[in-house]
C-alpha positions in Angstrom: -15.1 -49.4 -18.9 -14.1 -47.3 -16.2 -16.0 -43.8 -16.3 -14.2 -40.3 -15.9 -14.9 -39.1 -12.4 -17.4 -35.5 -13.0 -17.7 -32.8 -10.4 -21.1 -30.4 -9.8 -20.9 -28.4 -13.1 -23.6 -25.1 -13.6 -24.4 -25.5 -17.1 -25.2 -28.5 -19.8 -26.4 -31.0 -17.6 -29.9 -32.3 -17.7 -31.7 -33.5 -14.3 -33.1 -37.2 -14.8 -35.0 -39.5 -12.4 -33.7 -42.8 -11.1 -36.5 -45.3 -10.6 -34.8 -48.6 -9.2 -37.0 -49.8 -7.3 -37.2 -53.5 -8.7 -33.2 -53.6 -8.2 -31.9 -57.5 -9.1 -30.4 -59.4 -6.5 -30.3 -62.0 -4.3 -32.4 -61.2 -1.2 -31.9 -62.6 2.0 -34.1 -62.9 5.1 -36.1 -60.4 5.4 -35.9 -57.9 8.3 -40.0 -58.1 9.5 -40.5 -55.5 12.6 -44.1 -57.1 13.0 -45.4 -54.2 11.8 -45.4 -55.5 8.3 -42.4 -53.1 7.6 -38.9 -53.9 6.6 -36.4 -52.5 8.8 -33.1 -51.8 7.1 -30.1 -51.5 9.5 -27.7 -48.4 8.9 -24.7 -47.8 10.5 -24.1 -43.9 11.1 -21.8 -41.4 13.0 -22.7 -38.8 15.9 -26.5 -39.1 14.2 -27.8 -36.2 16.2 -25.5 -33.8 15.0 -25.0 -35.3 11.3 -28.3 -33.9 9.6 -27.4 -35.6 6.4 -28.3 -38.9 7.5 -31.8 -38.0 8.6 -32.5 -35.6 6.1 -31.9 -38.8 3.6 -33.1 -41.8 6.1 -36.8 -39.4 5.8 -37.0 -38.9 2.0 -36.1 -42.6 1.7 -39.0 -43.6 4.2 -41.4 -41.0 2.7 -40.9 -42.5 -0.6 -40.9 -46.3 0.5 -43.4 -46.2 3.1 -43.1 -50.2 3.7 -39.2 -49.4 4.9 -38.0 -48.3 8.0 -34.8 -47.4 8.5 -32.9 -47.8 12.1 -29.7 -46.3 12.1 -26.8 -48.0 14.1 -25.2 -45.5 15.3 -21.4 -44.9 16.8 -21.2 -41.6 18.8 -17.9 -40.1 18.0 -16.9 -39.7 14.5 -13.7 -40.2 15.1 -14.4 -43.7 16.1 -16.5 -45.2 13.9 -13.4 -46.3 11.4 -12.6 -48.4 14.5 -16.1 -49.7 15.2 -16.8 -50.7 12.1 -13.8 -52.8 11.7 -14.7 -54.8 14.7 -18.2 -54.9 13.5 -17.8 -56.2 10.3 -14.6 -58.8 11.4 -17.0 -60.1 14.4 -19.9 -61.0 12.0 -22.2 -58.1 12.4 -25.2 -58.1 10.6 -26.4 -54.7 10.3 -27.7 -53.8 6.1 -25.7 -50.9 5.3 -22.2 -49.4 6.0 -21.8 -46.0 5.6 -18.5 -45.5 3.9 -16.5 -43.0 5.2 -13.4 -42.6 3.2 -11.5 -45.0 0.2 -9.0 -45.8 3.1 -11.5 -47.9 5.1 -13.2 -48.4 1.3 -10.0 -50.2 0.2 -9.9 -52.3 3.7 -13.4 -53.5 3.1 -12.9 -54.6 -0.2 -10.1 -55.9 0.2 -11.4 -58.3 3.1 -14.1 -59.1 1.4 -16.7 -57.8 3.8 -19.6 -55.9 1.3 -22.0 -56.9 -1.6 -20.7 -56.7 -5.2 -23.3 -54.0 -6.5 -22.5 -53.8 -10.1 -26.1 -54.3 -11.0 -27.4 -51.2 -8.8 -24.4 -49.3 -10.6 -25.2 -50.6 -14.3 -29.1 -49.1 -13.6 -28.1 -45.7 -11.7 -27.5 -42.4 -13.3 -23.6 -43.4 -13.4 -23.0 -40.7 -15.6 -23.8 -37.9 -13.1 -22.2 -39.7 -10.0 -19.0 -37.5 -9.0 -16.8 -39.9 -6.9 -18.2 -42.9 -8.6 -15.5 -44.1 -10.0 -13.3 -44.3 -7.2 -15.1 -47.3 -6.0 -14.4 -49.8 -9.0 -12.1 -52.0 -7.4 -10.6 -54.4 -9.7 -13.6 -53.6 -12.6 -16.4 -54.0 -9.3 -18.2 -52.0 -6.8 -19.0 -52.6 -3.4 -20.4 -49.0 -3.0 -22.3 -46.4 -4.4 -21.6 -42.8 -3.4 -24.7 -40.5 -2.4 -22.0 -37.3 -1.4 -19.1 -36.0 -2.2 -16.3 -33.7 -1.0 -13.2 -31.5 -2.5 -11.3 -29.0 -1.4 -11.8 -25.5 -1.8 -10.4 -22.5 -0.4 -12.9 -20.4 2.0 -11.5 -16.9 2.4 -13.2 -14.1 4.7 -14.6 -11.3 2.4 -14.2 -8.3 4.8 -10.4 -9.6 5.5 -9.2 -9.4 2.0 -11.1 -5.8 1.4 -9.4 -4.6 4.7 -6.1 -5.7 3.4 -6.7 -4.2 -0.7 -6.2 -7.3 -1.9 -8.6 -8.6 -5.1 -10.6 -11.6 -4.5 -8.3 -15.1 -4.3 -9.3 -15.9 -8.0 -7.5 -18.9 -9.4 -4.4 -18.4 -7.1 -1.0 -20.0 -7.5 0.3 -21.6 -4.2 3.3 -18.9 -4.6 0.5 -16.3 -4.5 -1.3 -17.9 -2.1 1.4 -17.7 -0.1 2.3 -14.3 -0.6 -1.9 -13.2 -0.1 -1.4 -15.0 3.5 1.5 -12.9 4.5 -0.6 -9.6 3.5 -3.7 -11.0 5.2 -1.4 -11.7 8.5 -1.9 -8.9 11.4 -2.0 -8.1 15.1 -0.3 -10.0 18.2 -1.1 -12.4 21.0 -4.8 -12.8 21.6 -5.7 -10.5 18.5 -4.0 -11.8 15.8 -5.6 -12.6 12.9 -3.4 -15.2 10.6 -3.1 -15.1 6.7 -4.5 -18.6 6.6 -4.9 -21.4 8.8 -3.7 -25.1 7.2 -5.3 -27.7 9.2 -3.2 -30.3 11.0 -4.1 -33.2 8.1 -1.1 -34.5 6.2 -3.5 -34.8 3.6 -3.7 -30.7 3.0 -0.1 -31.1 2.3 1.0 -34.4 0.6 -2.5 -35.5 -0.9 -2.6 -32.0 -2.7 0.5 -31.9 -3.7 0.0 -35.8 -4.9 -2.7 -35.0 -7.1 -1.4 -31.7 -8.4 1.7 -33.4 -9.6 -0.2 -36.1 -10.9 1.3 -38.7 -8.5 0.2 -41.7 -6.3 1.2 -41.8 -2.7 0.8 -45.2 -2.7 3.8 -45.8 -5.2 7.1 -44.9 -2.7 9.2 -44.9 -5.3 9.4 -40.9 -5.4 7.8 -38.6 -2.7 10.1 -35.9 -3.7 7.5 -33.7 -5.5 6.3 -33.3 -1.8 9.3 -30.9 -1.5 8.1 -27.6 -2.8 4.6 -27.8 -0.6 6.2 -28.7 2.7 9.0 -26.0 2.2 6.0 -23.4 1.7 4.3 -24.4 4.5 7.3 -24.4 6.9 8.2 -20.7 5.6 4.2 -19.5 6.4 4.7 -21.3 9.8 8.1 -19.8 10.3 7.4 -16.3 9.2 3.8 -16.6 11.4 1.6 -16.5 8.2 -0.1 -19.6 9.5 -0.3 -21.1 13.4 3.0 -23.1 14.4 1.4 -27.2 14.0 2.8 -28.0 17.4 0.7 -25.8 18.8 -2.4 -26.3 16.8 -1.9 -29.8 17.3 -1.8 -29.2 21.2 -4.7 -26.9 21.4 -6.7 -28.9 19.2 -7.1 -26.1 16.9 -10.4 -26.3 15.1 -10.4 -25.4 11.3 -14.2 -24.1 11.7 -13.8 -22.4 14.8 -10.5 -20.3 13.0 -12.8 -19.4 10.1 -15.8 -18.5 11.8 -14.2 -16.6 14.3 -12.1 -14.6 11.9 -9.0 -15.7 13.2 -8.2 -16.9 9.9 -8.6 -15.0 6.6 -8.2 -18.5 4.6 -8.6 -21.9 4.6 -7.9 -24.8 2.2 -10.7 -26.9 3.6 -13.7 -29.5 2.0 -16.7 -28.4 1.1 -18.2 -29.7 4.1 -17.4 -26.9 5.6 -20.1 -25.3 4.1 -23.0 -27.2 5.6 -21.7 -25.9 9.7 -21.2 -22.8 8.1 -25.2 -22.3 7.1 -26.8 -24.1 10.2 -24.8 -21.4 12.2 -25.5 -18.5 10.0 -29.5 -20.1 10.2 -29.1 -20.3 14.3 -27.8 -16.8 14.6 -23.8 -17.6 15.4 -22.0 -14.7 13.8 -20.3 -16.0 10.8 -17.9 -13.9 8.1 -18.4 -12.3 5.0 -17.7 -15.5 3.0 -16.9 -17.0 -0.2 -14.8 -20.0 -1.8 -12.6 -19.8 -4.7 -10.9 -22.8 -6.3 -7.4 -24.3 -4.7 -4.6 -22.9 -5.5 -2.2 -24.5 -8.4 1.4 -25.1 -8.8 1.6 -23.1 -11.9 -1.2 -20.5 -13.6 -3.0 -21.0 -16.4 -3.2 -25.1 -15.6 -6.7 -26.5 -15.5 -8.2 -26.8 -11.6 -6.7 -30.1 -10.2 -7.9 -30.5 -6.3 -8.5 -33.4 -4.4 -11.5 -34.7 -3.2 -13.6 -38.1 -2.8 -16.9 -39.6 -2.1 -18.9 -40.4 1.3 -21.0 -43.6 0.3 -23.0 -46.6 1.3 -22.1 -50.5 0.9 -23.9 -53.5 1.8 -22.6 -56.0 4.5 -21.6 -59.5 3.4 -23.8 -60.8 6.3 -27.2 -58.2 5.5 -30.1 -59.5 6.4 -32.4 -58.0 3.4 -29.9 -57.2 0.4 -33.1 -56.5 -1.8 -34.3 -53.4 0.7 -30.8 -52.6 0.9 -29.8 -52.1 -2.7 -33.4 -50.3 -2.8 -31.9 -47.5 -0.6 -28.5 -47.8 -1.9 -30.4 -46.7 -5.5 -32.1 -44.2 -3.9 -29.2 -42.3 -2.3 -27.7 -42.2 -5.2 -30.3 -40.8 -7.2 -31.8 -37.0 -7.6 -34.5 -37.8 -5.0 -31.3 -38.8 -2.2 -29.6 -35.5 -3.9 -32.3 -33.7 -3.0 -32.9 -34.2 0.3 -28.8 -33.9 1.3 -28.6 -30.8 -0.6 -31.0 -29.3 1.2 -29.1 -29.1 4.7 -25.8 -27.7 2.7 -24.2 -31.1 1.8 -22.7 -31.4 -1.6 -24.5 -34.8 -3.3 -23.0 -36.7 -5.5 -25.9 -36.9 -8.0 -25.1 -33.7 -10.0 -27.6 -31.4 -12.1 -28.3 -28.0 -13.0 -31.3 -28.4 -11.1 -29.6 -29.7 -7.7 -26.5 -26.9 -8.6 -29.2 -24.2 -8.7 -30.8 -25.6 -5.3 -27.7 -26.2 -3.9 -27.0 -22.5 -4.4 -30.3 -21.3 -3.6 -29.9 -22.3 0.2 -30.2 -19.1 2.9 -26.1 -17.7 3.3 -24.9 -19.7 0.4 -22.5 -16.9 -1.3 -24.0 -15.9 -4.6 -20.6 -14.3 -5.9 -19.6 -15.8 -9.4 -16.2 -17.1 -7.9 -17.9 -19.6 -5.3 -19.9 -20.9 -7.9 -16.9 -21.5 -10.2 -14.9 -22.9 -7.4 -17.6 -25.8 -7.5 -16.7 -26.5 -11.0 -13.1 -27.9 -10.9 -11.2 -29.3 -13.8 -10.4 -32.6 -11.7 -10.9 -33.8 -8.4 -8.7 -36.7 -7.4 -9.0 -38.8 -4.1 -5.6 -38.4 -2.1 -4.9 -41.7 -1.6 -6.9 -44.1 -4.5 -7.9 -47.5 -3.4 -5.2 -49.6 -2.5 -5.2 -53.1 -0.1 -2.3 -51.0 1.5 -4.1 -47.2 1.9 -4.5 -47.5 5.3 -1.0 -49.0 6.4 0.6 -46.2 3.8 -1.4 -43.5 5.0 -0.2 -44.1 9.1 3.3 -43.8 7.6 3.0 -40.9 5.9 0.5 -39.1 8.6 3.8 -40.3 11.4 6.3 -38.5 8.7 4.4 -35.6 8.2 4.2 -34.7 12.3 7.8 -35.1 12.2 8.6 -32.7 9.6 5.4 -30.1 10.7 7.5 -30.0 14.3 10.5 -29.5 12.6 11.9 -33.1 14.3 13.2 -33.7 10.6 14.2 -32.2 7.3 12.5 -31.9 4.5 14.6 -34.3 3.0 14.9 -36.7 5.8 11.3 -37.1 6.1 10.7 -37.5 2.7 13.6 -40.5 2.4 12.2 -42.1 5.6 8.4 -41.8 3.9 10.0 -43.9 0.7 11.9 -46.5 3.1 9.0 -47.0 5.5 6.4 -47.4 3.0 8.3 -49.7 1.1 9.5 -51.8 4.2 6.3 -51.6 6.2 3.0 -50.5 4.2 3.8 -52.7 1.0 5.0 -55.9 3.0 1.5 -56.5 5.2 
């Protein structure tokens, strides 16, 4: 049975410990460094400045002294999605894939390329793994989450005092929109925008997806999109938010408008948090900040947002699937929780204990609106698993430019999203 996907919640949760370390399965060779260790193979991204991994590669080795992890690292985020495809289709045999996103989840899968791991899911604390759900693929899973994101809306404290307006408290996007226009001052080099929307076409249609309760991989009817690009076209229009040509050009960075206060919000995952308390803890100046939950098409409606887990799966071609289900169990459990939630990274393993950690972190806002933005209603990834995500998400991203840059209608883009993803995404 497929369980209900469960974010962090602050109350009626007891902590419990995961011991897996006996985890069935079929081992294969074993990965001896001479030492008498193990060495389990991890593929990572930009490891020096991604603390998660080695906060959680050291509680792992700590714990299981006869393992040592080596981490196979690509450089640049932004092209690991790449790497890794041309890892895994040339035979690589490193242990462990860090999964990224369901889009590269749903490639993997579907290709064939990880473990089935439904034994280290049947043993884990499934019930308190937000995100875990979206990795059933056809009643299996080929990962196990040990993080997990949704979005939230930071907002600059001192902004929205300066401007009299009450803290963004369960918004409606009409509201939100109307806050941004309030929050929106100064000229030139000194203007401070109402909000700054990121350049992602999944701040516009993935929201809007999940809050109408709608799959963007069915093109039968993007039309709900309507209301959320013509918002976001009057902000940019009216210079409520920065004109997406331009942030596009300049490589505008959704951090750097935050921190610098050139932005009084920002629809943005939560981890933004984690850059947000390393340069509080290094001495950067950083704002007044809190979160609040994302805004809703209507009031009163229970808190829909969009979100999804950062996990780990086990290569086809592994060289120890024993040690690797080991850590897989253990990154997934309150020990793994433990140690990510102590840099600011939101685990997936959830508990009042972890919540009250999580919280208890030097510059985490203590305000009883950021910690009820971290219980939403429902968080629901953007794009669920699908062979097709990634082919229907390069149409939709190509559409949503277009429509951003005012190079087509509203309309027009939306029609050409139904015909392309029909014609193209759904035939490969």
């Amino acid at each position: 049975m497929k369980r209900p996907m469960r974010m962090l919640a602050l109350a009626g949760i007891t902590a419990s410990a995961l011991a897996l370390a006996g985890c069935a399965g079929s081992p294969s060779t074993s990965s001896n460094n001479g030492s008498g260790k193990t060495t389990l193979t991890i593929t990572t991204w930009d490891y020096a400045d991604t603390p998660e991994f080695k906060a959680l590669f050291t509680a792992f080795e700590k714990a299981n002294p006869d393992i040592t992890i080596q981490p196979v690292d690509v450089p640049t985020a932004a092209d690991y999605e790449a790497k890794i495809t041309t890892m895994l289709a040339g035979g690589d045999s490193t242990d462990i894939i860090t999964v990224k996103n369901l889009t590269d989840y749903s490639g993997y899968v579907a290709k064939q390329q990880l473990v089935n791991l439904d034994d280290v899911e049947k043993a884990a604390p499934s019930d308190k793994l937000a995100g875990l759900d979206s990795y059933q693929y056809k009643g299996d899973y080929f990962a196990l989450p040990y993080r997990t994101d949704f979005t939230v809306l930071f907002y600059n404290k001192d902004l929205f005092q300066k401007a009299g307006l009450a803290a963004p408290d369960n918004l409606t996007w009409d509201q939100f929109a109307q806050d941004a226009a309030k929050l929106t001052s100064g000229s030139g080099a000194n203007k401070v925008y109402g909000a700054y929307v990121h350049t992602w076409n999944s701040l516009v249609q993935g929201i809007s997806a999940v809050q109408n309760g709608k799959d963007l991989t069915d093109p039968s009817d993007y039309s709900y999109l309507t209301d959320q690009y013509n918002m976001m076209l009057k902000l940019q229009k009216a210079g409520d938010i920065p004109n997406y040509g331009e942030a596009t050009a300049q490589k505008l960075a959704y951090q750097t408008e935050f921190e610098t206060g050139k932005a009084a919000m920002v629809p943005m995952g939560t981890w933004l948090i984690a850059p947000l308390l390393a340069d509080k803890a290094k001495g950067v100046s950083v704002p007044n900040w809190g979160i609040a939950q994302l805004p809703q098409i209507t009031a009163g409606q229970p808190i829909v947002t969009d979100g999804g887990p950062t996990g780990f799966g086990i290569n086809k071609n592994a060289k120890d699937v024993a040690a690797a289900k080991k850590f897989i169990a253990f990154a997934a459990s309150e020990q793994g929780a433990e140690a990510v939630a102590s840099i600011g990274i939101v685990p997936s393993y959830q508990s009042d204990t972890i919540t009250q950690k999580y919280f208890g972190l030097a510059g985490m806002p203590q305000d009883d609106l950021s910690k009820k933005a971290f219980a939403p209603d429902s968080v629901k990834p953007d794009i669920p698993v699908n062979p097709n995500a990634a082919a229907v998400n390069t149409v939709l991203s190509q559409e949503h430019q277009l429509i951003m840059t005012g190079s087509k209608s509203v309309s027009a883009g939306i029609k050409e999203m139904e015909s392309l993803v029909k014609s193209q995404a759904l035939s490969q």
